[in-house]
C-alpha positions as CSV (number, residue, x, y, z in Angstrom):
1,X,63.3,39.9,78.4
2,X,65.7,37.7,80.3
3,X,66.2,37.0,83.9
4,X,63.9,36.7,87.1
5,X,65.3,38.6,90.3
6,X,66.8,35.5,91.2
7,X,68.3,34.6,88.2
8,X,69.8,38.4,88.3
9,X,71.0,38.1,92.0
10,X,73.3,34.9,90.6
11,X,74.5,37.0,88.0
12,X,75.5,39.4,90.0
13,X,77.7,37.3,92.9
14,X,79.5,35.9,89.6
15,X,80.0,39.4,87.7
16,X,81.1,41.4,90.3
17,X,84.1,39.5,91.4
18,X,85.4,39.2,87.6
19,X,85.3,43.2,87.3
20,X,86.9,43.7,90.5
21,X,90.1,44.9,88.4
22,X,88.4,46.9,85.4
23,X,90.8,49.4,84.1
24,X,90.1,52.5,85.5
25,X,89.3,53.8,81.4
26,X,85.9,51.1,81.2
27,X,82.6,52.1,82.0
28,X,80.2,49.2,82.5
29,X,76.2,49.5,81.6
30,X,73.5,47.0,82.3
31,X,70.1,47.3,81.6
32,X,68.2,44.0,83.1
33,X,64.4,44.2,82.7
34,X,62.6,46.7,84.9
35,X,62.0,44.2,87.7
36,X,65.5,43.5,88.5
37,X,66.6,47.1,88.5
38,X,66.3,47.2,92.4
39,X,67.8,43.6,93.0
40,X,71.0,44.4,90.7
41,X,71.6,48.2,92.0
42,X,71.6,46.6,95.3
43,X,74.1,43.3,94.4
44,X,76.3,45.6,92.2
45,X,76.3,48.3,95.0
46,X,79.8,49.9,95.0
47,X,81.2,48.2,92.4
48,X,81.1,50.7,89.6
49,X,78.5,49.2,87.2
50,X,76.0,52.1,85.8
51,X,72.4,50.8,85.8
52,X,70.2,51.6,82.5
53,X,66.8,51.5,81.9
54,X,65.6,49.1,78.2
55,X,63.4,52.4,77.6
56,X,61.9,55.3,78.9
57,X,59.0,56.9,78.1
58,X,58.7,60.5,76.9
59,X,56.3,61.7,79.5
60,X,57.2,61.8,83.2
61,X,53.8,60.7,84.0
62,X,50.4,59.6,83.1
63,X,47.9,57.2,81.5
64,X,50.6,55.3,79.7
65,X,50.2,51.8,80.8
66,X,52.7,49.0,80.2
67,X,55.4,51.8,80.1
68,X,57.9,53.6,82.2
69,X,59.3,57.1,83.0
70,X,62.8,58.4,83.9
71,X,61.3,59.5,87.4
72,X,60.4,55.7,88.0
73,X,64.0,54.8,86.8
74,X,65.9,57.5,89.1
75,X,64.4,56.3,92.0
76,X,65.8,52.8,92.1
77,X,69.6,54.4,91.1
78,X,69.0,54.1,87.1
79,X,71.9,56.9,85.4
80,X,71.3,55.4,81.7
81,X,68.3,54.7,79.0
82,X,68.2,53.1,76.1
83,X,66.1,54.4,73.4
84,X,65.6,53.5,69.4
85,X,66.8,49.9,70.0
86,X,66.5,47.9,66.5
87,X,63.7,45.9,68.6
88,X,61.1,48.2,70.0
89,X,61.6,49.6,66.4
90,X,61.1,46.4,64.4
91,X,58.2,44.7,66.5
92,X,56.8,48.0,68.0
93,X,57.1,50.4,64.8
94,X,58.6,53.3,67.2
95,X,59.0,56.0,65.1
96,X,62.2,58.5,64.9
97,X,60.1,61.1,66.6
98,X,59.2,59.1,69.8
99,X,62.7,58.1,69.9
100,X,63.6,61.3,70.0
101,X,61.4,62.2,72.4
102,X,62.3,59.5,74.7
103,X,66.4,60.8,74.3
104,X,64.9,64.0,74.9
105,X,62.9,63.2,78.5
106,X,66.0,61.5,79.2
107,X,68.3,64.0,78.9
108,X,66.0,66.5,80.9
109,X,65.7,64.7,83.8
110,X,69.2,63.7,84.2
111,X,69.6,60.5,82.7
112,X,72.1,58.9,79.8
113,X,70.4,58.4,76.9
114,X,72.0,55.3,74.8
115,X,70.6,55.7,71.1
116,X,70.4,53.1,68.6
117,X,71.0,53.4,65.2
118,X,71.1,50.8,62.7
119,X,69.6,49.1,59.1
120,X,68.0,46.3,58.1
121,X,69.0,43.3,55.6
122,X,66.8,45.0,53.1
123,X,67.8,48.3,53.3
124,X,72.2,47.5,53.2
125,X,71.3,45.1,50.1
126,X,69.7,48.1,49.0
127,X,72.6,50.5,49.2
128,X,70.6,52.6,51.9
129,X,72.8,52.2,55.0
130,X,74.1,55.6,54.6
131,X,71.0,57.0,54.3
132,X,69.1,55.2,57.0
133,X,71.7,55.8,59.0
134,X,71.5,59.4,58.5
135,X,68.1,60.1,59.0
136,X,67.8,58.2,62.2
137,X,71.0,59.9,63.8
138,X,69.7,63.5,62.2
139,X,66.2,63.1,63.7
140,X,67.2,61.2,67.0
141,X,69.3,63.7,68.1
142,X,67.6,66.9,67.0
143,X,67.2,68.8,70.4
144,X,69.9,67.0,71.6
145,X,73.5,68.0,73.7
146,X,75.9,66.2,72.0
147,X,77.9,65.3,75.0
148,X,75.5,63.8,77.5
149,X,73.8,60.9,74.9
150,X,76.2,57.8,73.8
151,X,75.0,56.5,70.0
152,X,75.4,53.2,69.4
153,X,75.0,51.7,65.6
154,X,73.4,48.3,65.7
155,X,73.2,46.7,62.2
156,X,70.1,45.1,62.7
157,X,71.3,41.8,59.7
158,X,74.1,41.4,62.0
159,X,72.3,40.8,65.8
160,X,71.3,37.3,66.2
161,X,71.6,36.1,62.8
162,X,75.1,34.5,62.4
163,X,75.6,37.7,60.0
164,X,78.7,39.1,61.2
165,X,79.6,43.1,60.5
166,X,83.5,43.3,59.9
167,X,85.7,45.5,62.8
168,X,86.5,47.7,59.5
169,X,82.8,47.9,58.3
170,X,82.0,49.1,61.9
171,X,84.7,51.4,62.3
172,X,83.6,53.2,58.9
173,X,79.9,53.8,60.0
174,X,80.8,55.0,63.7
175,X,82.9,57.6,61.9
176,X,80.5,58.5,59.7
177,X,78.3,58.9,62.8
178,X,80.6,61.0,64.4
179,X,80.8,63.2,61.7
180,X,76.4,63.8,61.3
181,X,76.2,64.0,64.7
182,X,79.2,66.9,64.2
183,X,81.1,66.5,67.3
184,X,84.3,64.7,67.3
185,X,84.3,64.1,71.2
186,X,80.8,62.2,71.2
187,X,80.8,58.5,72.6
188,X,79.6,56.3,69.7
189,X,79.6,52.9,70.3
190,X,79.0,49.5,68.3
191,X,76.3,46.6,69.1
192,X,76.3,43.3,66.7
193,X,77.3,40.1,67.9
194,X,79.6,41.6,70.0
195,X,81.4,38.4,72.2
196,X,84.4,37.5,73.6
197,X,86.0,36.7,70.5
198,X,85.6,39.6,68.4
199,X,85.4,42.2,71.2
200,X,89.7,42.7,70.7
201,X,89.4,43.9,67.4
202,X,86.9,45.5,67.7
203,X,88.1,47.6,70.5
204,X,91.0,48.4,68.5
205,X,89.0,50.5,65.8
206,X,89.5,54.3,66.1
207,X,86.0,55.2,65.7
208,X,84.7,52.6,68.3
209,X,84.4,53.9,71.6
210,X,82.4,51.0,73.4
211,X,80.0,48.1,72.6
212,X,76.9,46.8,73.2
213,X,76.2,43.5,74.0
214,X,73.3,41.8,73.4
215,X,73.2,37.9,73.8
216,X,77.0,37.6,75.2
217,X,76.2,39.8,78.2
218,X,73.7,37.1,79.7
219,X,76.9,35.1,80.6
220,X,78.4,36.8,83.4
221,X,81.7,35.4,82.7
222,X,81.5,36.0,78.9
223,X,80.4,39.8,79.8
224,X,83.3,40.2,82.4
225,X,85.6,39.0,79.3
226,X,84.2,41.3,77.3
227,X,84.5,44.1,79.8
228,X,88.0,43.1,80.3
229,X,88.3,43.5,76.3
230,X,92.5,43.9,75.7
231,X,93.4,45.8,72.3
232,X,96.3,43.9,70.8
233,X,99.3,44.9,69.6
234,X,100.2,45.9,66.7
235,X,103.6,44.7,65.1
């Protein structure tokens, strides 16, 4: 919940110049609030950002209020949704099913669906990482192609806490991601105070195939950094 339609147009004239070079390998996502979906598809226009949505509903219409379909989304240029993020799931109790629902709608109608998969404090302290994990990737995808949805583990302990998740600890629980979901090619990407200085190494991992940013991304310079990311050698 960050960002007017002004604050997003300022964004914008400063982002787009800094990406103006991306390597043609990097795909960049941004999913402002709903209200500055129109304002940032039309000051990114042409310059090769993908638009998401923070959530979709599961139904394409009807007496939902306070929520929004993928129809809604389409129409103002959205290609992406986020669904199961460690927030709607902490404050809003969303349940594995309804996530999976959403990835589900999302997928029918033509959009990306991003899922996010992560633990708690409580439950790594606990030994049940692998098994949280688990479930929420085995449920969230059931129904599910594979190749059109990009999963993303967010250790919840690590976002906005100071917590940090180490490049190798990440690396270990994308792959074991990869191997539940039981495709090798599927896009699984990382989310935990991700910034500019840990977004190298992290980028460097062999199970990591992207990031995604929470707090670092309302910077537009620290984002374009980010998006910019540059694996470094190894000697």
């Amino acid at each position: 919940m960050h960002m007017t339609c002004a604050e997003t147009r300022d964004f914008a004239a400063v982002f787009r110049p800094l990406i103006a070079d991306l390597p043609s390998d990097r795909e960049v996502v941004i999913a402002p609030p709903f209200t500055s979906i129109p304002t940032l598809c039309r000051h990114l226009e042409g310059a090769g950002v993908f638009i998401a949505g923070q959530n979709v509903h599961w139904e394409e219409q009807g007496a939902y209020t306070g929520m929004i379909s993928a129809p809604m989304l389409i129409e103002h240029g959205v290609s992406h949704a986020i669904v199961g993020h460690s927030e709607p799931r902490k404050y809003y109790s969303e349940t594995d099913e309804q996530i999976n629902l959403r990835a589900r709608t999302a997928q029918r109608t033509g959009l990306m669906p991003i899922l996010c998969v992560g633990e708690s404090l409580d439950q790594r302290e606990a030994a049940e990482t692998e098994r949280v994990i688990h479930r929420q990737v085995e449920q969230g995808l059931e129904g599910l192609d594979p190749l059109r949805v990009i999963v993303a583990y967010e250790p919840i302990w690590a976002i906005g806490t100071g917590k940090t998740c180490a490049a190798e600890e990440a690396n270990r629980i994308c792959g074991l991601i990869r191997g539940w979901v039981g495709n090798a090619d599927v896009t699984v990407q990382y989310g935990g105070s991700v910034n500019p200085a840990t977004i190298d190494d992290l980028m460097a991992q062999s199970e990591i195939d992207g990031v995604l940013v929470g707090g670092a991304s309302l910077d537009p310079i620290s984002f374009a950094r980010i998006a910019n990311y540059q694996v470094p050698v190894r000697t």
